[in-house]
N, C-alpha and C positions, 0 to 999 in steps of 0.2 A: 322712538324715532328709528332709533337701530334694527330694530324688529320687523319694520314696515319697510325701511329700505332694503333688508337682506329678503323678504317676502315678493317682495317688488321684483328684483332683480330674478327670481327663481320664475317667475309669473311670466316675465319677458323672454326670457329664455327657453322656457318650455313652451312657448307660444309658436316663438320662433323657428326652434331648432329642427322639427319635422321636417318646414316647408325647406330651410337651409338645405337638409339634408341632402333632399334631392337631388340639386346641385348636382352632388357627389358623382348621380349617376350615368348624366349628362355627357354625352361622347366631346372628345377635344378635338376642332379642329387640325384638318390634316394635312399636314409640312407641306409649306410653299416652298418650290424649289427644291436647292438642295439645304434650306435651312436645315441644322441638325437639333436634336431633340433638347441637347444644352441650350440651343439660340432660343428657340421657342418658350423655353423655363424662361431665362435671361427676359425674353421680353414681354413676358405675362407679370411679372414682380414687379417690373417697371412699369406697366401701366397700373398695374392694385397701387404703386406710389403716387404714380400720379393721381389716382382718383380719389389719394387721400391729399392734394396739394391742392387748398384754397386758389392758388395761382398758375395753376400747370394747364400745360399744353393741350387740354385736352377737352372737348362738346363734355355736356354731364348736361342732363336733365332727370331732378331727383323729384320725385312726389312724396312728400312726406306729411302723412296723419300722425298728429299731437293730441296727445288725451292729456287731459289735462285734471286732475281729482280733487275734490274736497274745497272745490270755488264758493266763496261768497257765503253769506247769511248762511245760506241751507245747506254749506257741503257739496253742490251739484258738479258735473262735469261739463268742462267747455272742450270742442272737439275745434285744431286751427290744422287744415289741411295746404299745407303751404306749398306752390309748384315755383318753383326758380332754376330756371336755365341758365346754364352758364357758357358762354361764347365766346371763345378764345382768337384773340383778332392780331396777326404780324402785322405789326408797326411800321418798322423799319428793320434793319438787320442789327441791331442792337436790344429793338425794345418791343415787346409784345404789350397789347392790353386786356382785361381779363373783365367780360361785362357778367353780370351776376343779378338777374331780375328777381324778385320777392313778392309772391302774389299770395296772400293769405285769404282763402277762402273758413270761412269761419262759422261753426254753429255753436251759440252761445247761452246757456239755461237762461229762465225767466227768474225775474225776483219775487216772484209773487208769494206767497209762504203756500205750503203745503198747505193749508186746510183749503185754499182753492182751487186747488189742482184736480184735474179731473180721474177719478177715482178707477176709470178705464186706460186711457194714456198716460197719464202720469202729468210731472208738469210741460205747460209746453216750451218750445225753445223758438230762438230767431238766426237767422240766417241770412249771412253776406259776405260781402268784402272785406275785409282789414287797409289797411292803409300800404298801397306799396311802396316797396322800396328799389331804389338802383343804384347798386355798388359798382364802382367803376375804378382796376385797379393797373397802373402803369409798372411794368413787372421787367426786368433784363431776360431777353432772350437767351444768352447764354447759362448755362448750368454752371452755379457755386455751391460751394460746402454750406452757404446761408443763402436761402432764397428768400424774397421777399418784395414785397409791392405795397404800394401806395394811393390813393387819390379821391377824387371827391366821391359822394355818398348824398341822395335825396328823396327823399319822402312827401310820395303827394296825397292830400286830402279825401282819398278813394274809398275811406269806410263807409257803408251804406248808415244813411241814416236812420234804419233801421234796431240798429244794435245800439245805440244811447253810447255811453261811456266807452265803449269795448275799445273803439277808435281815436285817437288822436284829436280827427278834424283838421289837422296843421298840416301846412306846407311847410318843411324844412330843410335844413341841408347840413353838408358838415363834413367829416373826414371818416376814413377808414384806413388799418394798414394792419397787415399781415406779414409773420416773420416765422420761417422754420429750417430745421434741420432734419436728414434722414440717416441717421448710421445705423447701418447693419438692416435688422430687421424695423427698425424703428421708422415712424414721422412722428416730429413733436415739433408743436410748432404754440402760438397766440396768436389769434384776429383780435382786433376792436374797432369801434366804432366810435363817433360823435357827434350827437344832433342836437341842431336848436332849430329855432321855428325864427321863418323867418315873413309869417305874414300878420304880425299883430298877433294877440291874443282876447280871451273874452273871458268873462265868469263863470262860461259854462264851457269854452275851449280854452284851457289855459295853456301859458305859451311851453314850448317843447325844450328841455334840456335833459336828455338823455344820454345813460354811455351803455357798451355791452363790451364785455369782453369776457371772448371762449379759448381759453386754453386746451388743446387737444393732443392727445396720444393716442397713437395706433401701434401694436404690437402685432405682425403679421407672422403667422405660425405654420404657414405651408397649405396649400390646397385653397389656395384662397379665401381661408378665414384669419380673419383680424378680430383682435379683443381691444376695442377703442371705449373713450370716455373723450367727450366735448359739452361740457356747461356751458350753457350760454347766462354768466353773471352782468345780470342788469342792475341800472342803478339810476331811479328819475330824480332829479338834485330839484326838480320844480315840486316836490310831494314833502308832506310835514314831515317833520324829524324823528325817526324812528321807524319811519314807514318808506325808505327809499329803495333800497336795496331787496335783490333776490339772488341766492346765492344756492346753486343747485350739487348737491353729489350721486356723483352714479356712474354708469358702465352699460357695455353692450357688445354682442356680438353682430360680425359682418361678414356677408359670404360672396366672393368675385364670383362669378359662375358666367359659360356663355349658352344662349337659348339659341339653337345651330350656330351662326359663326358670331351674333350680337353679343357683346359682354355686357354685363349687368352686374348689378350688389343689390342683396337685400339683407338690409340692417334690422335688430332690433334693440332699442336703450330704455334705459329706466333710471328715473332720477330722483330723487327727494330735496326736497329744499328747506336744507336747514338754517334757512334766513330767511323770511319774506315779512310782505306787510300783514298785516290782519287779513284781511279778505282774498289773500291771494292763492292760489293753488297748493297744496299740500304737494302731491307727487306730480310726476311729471311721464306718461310710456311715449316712446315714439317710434315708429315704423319706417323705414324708407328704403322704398324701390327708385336705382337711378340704373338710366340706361347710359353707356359710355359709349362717347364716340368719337376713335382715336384721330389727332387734325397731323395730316401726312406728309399737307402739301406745309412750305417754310415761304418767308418773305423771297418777292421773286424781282424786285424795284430796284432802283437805284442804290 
C-alpha cells in the first residue's frame, strides 16, 4: 500500500507540474493606481486564502475530474467529473451565506466480466448524472481568528437510471458545517456533512444515512503554489458491518496563477484508501481547474 501510494503521488505530480509550470511565465497584472507592489503581494495571498476558505468571500467555479482505480469485481476505473459553483451572497451586514452546488457527471465501468468485453474497445461503460447536491452555509461576515459556518445540506434523486447502483435514488437532507483557521502561511480547517433520506426507502433504494468529513491543510509557499491534502472520509452507517467506512491518504499540489487579469488554480492530488469496503476504489487522482471570482461589492441594506 506504501508503495502505490508514494507511486501515486509521483504520477500526479509529474502529470501535473509541466502544465503548473507555466503559470510561472505568465505576466502579472499591472498596479492599479498608486497601489504599490507590497499591496498587490498583500492582496494576491489574501485571495490564494480565500480560495482555500470553504466559506470565503469569494465566486469559485471548480471542474474537477476524479479517477477513481481498482473499482469493483474487475479492478476497472470510474471516472466522477464533478462542477460545483460556489456563490457567495451578503446577507445582512453581519451575516453572509455561502451556496455551494454539486453536480457529478459520471462515467462508470460495466460489470460484465472480461471474457465479454469486446476484444477491440475493451469493456464498455455508462454514463450520467450522480445525485446532486446543495450545501448552503450561513457564515459571520466579519473576519475572526476562527471562521466558520453552518446550515442545511440536500440531495436530490438526479442519478440517471442508467447507472444502477452508482446513485443513491433518495431524496435527502441534513446538516453541513465547516470550521478553520489561517496562521501564517497556513489554512487548516474540517467540513462535514449529514444525510438521511427522507423519502421512504426500498430494497432496491435503501434509505440514506450518510456522513463525510474532509479535513484540509494548505501549506502556501510563495508564487502561488500550495502543498494541500483534503480527504474526503465517508462513512454509510446504512451498509453491513465492516463495509462502511472510506478513509483516504494523500496530498497534492496547487498553482494560483492568472490567464490576463482572471485568476485561476490548477490542482493536482492523489490519494489511496487505506479503508474501504471490498468493491470500493483502491486509489483515488484528481484534477481541478477553478476559476476565481473576487465579490467586491459588500452588503449595501439596511
Amino acid at each position: 500500500m506504501i508503495k502505490q501510494f508514494t507511486a501515486g503521488v509521483i504520477l500526479a505530480l509529474a502529470l501535473g507540474a509541466p502544465l503548473l509550470a507555466r503559470a510561472d511565465d505568465q505576466p502579472s497584472p499591472a498596479p492599479a493606481g498608486a497601489a504599490s507592489a507590497a499591496d498587490l503581494v498583500a492582496a494576491e495571498k489574501a485571495l490564494i486564502k480565500q480560495s482555500q476558505n470553504p466559506v470565503g468571500n469569494l465566486g469559485v467555479l471548480p471542474i474537477q475530474p476524479n479517477f477513481y482505480y481498482g473499482q469493483g469485481q474487475y479492478q476497472r476505473t470510474q471516472t466522477v467529473t464533478n462542477v460545483q459553483p460556489v456563490i457567495p451572497i451578503a446577507l445582512s451586514k453581519r451575516w453572509n451565506v455561502i451556496s455551494r452546488t454539486i453536480v457529478p457527471i459520471i462515467n462508470t465501468p460495466s460489470s460484465v466480466p472480461p471474457s465479454q468485453c469486446n476484444s477491440t474497445i475493451g469493456c464498455p461503460t455508462l454514463t450520467g448524472f450522480g445525485d446532486i447536491q446543495q450545501q448552503t452555509y450561513f457564515t459571520p461576515a466579519k473576519p475572526a481568528t476562527v471562521t466558520w459556518g453552518a446550515g442545511p445540506i440536500f440531495q436530490f434523486a438526479t442519478a440517471s437510471p442508467n447507472l444502477g447502483p452508482v446513485g443513491t435514488h433518495q431524496t435527502a437532507a441534513g446538516v453541513n458545517v465547516v470550521g478553520l483557521i489561517m496562521p501564517g502561511n497556513f489554512v487548516i480547517g474540517v467540513l462535514g456533512t449529514q444525510l438521511w433520506s427522507i423519502g421512504g426507502s426500498s430494497p432496491t433504494n435503501p434509505a440514506v444515512n450518510s456522513m463525510l468529513v474532509q479535513p484540509f491543510i494548505n501549506y502556501n509557499f510563495g508564487k502561488g503554489w500550495a502543498l494541500t491534502t483534503a480527504p474526503n472520509i465517508t462513512a454509510n452507517f446504512a451498509a453491513t458491518p465492516g463495509q462502511a467506512w472510506i478513509v483516504p491518504l494523500g496530498l497534492g499540489l496547487t498553482k494560483t496563477f492568472r490567464l490576463a487579469t482572471t485568476p485561476m488554480q490548477f490542482g493536482v492530488q492523489y490519494y489511496s484508501n487505506i479503508v474501504r469496503p471490498n468493491l470500493a476504489p483502491s486509489t483515488q487522482l484528481k484534477f481541478v481547474l477553478s476559476f476565481l471570482f473576487p465579490v467586491k461589492r459588500r452588503y449595501t441594506g439596511p
